[in-house]
C-alpha positions in Angstrom: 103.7 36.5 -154.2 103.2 36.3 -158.2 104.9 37.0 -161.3 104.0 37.6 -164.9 105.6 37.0 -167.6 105.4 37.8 -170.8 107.0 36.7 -174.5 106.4 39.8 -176.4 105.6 39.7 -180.3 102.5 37.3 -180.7 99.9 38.5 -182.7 96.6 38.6 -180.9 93.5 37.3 -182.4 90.3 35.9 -181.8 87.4 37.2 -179.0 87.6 38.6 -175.6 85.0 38.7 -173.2 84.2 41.4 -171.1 83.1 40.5 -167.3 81.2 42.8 -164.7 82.7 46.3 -164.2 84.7 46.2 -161.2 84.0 49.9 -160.3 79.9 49.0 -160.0 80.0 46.0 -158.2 82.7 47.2 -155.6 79.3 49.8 -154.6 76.7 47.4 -155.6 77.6 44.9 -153.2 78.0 47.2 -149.9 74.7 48.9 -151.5 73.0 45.5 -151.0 73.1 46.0 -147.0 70.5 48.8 -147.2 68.0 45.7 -148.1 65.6 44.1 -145.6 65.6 41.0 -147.4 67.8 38.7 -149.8 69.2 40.8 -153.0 70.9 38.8 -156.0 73.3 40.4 -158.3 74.7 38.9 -161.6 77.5 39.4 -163.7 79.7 40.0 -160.8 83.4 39.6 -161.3 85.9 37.4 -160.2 88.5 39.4 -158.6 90.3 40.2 -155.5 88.3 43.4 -155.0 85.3 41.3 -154.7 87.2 38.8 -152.6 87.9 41.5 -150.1 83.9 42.7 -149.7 83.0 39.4 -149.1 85.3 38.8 -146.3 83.8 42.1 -144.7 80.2 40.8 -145.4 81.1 37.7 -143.8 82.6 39.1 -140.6 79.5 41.6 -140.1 77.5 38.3 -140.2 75.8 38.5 -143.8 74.9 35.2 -145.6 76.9 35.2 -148.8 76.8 32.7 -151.5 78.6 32.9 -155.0 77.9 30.7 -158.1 79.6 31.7 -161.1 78.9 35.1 -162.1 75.9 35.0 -159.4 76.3 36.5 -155.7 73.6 36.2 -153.6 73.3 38.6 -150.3 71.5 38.0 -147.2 71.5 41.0 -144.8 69.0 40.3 -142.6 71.4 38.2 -139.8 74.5 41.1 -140.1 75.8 42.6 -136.7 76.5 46.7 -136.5 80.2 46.6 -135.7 83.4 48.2 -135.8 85.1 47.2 -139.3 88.8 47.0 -138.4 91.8 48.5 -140.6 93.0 45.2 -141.1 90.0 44.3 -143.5 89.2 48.1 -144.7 92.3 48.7 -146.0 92.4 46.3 -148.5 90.2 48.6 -151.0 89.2 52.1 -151.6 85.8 50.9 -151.7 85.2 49.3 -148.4 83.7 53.0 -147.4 80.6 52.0 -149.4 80.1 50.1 -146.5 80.1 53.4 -143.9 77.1 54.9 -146.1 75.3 51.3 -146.1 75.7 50.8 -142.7 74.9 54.7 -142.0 72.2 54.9 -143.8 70.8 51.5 -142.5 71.4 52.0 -138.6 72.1 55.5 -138.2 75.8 54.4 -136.9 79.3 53.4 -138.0 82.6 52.9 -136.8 85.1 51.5 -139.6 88.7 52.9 -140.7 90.4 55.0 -143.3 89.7 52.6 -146.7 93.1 51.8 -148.2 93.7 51.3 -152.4 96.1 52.3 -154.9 98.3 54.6 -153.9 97.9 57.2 -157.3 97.5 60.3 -155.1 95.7 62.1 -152.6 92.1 60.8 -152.6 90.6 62.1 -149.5 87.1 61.5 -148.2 86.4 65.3 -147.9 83.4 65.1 -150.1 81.9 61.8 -149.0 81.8 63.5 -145.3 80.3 66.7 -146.8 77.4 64.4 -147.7 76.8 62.6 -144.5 76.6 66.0 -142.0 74.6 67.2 -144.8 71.9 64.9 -143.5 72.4 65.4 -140.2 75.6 63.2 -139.6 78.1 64.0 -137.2 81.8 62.8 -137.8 84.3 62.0 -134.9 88.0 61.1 -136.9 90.4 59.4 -134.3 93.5 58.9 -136.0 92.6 56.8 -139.1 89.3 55.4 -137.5 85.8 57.1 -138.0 82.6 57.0 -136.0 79.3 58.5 -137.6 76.4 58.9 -135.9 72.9 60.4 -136.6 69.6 60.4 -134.4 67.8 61.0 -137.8 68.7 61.4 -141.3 67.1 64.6 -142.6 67.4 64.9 -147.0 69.1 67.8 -147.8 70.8 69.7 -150.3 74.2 68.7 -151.1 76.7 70.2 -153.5 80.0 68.6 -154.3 83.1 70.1 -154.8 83.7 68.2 -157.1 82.0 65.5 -159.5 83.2 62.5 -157.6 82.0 59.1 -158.2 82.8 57.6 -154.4 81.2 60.8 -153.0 78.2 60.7 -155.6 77.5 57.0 -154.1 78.1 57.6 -151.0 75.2 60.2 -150.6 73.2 58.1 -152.5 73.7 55.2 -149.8 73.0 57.6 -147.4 70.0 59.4 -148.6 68.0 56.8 -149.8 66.7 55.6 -146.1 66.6 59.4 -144.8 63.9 61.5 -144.2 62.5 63.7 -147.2 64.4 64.7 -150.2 68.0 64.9 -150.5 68.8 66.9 -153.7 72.5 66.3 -155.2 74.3 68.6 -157.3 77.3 68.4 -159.3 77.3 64.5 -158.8 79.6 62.4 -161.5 77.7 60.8 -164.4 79.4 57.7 -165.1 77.6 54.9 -165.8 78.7 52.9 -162.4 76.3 55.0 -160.9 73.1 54.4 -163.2 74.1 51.3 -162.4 73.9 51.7 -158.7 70.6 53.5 -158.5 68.9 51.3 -161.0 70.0 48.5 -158.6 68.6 50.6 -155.2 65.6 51.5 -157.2 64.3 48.0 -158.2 64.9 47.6 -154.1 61.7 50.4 -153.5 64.0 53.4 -153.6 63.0 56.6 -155.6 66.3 58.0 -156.9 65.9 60.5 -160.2 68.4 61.9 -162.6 71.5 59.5 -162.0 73.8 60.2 -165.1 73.0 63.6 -164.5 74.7 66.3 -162.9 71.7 67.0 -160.6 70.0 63.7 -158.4 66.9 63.6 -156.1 66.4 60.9 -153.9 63.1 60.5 -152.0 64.2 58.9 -148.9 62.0 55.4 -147.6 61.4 53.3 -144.5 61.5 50.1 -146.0 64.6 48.5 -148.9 63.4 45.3 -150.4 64.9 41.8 -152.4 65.9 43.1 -155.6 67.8 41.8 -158.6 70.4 43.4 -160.9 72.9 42.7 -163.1 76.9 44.4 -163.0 77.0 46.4 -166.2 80.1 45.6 -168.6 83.7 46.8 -167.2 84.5 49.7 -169.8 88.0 50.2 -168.3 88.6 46.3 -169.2 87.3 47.0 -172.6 89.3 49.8 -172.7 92.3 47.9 -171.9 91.8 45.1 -174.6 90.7 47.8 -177.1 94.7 49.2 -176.8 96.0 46.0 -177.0 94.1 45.2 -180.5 95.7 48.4 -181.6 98.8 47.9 -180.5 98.8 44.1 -181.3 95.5 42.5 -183.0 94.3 41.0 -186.1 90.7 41.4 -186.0 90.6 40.9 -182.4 86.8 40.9 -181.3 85.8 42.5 -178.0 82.5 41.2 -176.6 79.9 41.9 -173.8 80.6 46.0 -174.0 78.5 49.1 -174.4 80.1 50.8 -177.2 79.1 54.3 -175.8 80.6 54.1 -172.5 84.5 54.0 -174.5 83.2 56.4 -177.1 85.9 58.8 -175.6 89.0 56.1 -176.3 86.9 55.1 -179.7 87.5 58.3 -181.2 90.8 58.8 -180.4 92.1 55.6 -181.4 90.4 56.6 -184.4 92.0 60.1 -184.4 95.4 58.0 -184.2 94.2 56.2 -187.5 93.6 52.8 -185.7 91.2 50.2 -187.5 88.0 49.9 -185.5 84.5 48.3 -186.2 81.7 49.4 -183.9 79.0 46.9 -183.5 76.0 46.6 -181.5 77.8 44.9 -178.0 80.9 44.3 -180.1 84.2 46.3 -180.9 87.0 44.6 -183.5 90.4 46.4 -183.4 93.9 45.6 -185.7 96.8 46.8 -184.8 97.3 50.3 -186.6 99.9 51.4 -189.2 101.8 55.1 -188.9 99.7 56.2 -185.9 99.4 59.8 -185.4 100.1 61.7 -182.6 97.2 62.8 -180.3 96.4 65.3 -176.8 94.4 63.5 -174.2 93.0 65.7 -171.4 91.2 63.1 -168.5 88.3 64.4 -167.1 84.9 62.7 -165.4 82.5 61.1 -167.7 81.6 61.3 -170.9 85.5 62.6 -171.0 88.3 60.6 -171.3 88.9 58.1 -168.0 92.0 59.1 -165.9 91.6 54.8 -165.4 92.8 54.3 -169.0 95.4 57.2 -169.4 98.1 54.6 -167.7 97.1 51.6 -170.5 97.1 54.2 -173.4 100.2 55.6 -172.6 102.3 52.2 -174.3 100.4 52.7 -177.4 101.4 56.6 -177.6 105.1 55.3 -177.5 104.3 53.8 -181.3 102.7 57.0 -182.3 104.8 58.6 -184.9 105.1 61.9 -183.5 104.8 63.4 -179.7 101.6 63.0 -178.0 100.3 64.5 -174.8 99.1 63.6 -171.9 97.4 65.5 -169.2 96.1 64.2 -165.9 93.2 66.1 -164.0 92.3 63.6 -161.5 95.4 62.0 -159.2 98.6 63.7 -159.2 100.8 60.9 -159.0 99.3 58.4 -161.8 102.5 58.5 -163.8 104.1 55.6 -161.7 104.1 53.8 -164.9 106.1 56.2 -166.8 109.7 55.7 -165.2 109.2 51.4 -166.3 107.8 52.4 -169.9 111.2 54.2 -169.9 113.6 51.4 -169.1 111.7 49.3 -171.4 112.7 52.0 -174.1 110.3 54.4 -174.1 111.4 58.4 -174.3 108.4 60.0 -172.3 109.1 62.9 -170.1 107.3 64.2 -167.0 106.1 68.0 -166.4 104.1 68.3 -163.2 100.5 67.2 -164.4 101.8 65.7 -168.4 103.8 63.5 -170.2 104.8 63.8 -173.2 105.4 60.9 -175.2 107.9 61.1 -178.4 107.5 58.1 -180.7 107.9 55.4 -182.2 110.1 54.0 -180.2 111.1 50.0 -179.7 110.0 48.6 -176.0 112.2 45.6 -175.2 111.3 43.3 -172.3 112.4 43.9 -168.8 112.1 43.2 -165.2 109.4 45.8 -164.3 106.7 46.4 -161.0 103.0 47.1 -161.3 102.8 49.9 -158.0 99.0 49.9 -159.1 96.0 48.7 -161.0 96.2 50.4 -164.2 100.2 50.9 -164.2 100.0 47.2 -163.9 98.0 47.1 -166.9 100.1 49.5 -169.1 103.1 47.1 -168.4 101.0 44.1 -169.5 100.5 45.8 -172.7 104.1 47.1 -172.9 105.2 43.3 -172.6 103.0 41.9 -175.2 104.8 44.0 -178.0 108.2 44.6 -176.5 111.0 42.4 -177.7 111.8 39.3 -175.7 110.4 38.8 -172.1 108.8 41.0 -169.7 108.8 40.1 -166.0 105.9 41.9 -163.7 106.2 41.9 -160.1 103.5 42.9 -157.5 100.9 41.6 -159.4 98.4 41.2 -157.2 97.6 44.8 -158.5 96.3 43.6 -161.4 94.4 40.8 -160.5 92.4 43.4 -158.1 90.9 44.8 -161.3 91.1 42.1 -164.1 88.9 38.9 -164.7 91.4 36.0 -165.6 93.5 38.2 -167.7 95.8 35.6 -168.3 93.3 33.2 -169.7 92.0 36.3 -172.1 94.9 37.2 -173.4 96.2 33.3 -174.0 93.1 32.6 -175.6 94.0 35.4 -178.4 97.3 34.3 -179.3 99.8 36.1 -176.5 102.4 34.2 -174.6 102.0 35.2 -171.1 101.9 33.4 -167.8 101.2 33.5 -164.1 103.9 32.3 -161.8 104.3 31.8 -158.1 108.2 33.1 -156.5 
């Protein structure tokens, strides 16, 4: 088990960084399983997340080799098999794997994926898709079995715009027969990301970023090559800690559009930001204002990066508000940010957020990804130390975080207990 912890104060300077987005290459690398031959993808990240994918590649008998940022995907010796809890669980995003392997070999037995536990996050939508096509579902307990004698393209309307269901349709429809037509799918720019990376395999997917995809389905997936766009949720993060603690601190490796919804509303805060071409500088801001955040699917404002902003709206001068659309119990953050000296109240689906207020350092527990994340910003300003347990949160989601933030000026540390 790990620790960190952190000697709040320093001022942070200097560059950061960004690696691969974690939320493309958690799809990209089940997605590679759909190829016939070898598929290479680049700027992959080093994290847990990752770490967990690879150990289901490995046991379904895939050849996997990483070098650096480089992991290289061999699908051609894997096995059809039963992927137990013990290995799905690990990560929301081990169901890639059921559309990959459905839409590959028409079968697939896994379990319930596991994650964060920030709400309900049912797989409702993602089953929607695969009867669509002519799946049928059989749900024992926590375990699922699909099976299709063909894969017909159809039409398929979400419920919602959801990213893991808008993926998962795509996995699925790209070997099928005929067109599949997808409506109301998410636009984020993981899934440009996804198809661009299917489509440089042979596959003819249209209109991904848009609320309407077509995929023309083929026989055939082939080697292909691609490269993990820039994390925007780790930009994200730094971004908020150059406001709440830089001096010209320089974020690098980013695609300024996909944060234009935190961009403007640090700027609506009165924060210092320069925009460059693949670069963002941030200084810590004077008299912040108030703001109103609503989060909502892209291009609005990421329900990932409500949790991080939420320790800079405790320097606001004002109250701000907070609402979350997207999980219903993302505010695991809140009651920490309190005993570190925050005054933030919860109403059902907000928080509101009365500053300024002084954080001090405390002994505090990261119960996810992001609330992890808020806390590691909350100890890099608060007064004296702040200890973080249950870590390993953080690390599911964060390239070296520890050596990015030292690198800048912080005091902060890993420890073993």
């Amino acid at each position: 088990m790990k620790q960190i912890k952190i000697e709040g104060g320093h001022e942070l300077t200097g560059e950061i960084k960004i690696s691969g987005a974690k939320n493309s290459a958690v799809a990209l690398v089940p997605a590679s399983l759909l190829s016939d031959g070898v598929v290479t993808i680049d700027n992959i990240p080093n994290i847990s997340d990752i770490d967990a994918l690879n150990e289901i590649l490995e046991y379904l008998g895939a050849m996997v080799s990483r070098e650096g940022e480089t992991m290289k995907i061999d699908s051609s010796t894997i096995v059809n098999k039963e992927i137990p809890e013990k290995i799905s669980k690990r990560l929301r995003a081990s169901y890639y794997f059921m559309s990959a392997l459905l839409g590959k070999y028409r079968h697939v037995e896994m379990y319930f994926p596991g994650g964060c536990s920030i709400g309900a996050r049912p797989i409702d939508q993602t089953l929607k898709g695969f009867r669509a096509l002519g799946a049928t579902v059989k749900e024992e307990g926590n375990k699922f079995t699909i099976d299709a004698d063909e894969l017909i393209g159809g039409h398929v309307y979400l419920d919602m715009p959801s990213v893991g269901a808008t993926i998962n349709t795509i996995l699925v429809a790209v070997r099928a027969k005929g067109t599949t037509i997808l409506e109301n799918a998410a636009k984020e720019p993981e899934i440009v990301n996804i198809a661009t990376f299917l489509n440089n395999m042979g596959a003819k997917i249209r209109g991904a970023g848009t609320s309407t995809i077509r995929i023309i389905g083929v026989d055939h997936l082939k080697d292909s090559f691609t490269e993990v766009i820039p994390d925007r949720i780790e930009t994200g993060t730094y971004m908020i800690a150059g406001a709440l603690a830089g001096n010209q601190l320089k974020i690098t490796n980013v695609i300024p559009d996909h944060v234009e919804s935190l961009t403007l509303k640090l700027k609506e805060m009165g924060c210092p930001i320069t925009i460059g071409e693949d670069s963002i500088t941030i200084s810590r801001g004077k008299h912040l204002k108030p703001v109103n955040i609503k989060t909502l699917g892209y291009p609005g404002f990421p329900t990932d990066l409500q949790q991080p902003l939420t320790t800079l709206l405790t320097y606001c001068e004002g109250t701000s508000i907070l609402e979350e659309t997207i999980y219903e119990n993302r505010f695991q953050n809140v009651p920490y940010l309190n005993q570190m000296g925050a005054d933030i109240i919860i109403d059902k689906r907000k928080i509101f957020v009365k500053g300024p207020t002084t954080l001090h350092g405390e002994k505090v527990t990261a119960t996810d990804l992001r609330a992890g994340a808020c806390l590691v910003l909350a100890g890099l300003v608060a007064e004296g130390t702040t200890t973080i347990m249950d870590v390993e949160h953080v690390l599911r989601g964060y390239e070296n975080i520890i050596g990015k933030l030292s690198n800048v000026g912080a005091k902060i540390k890993m420890e073993e207990i």
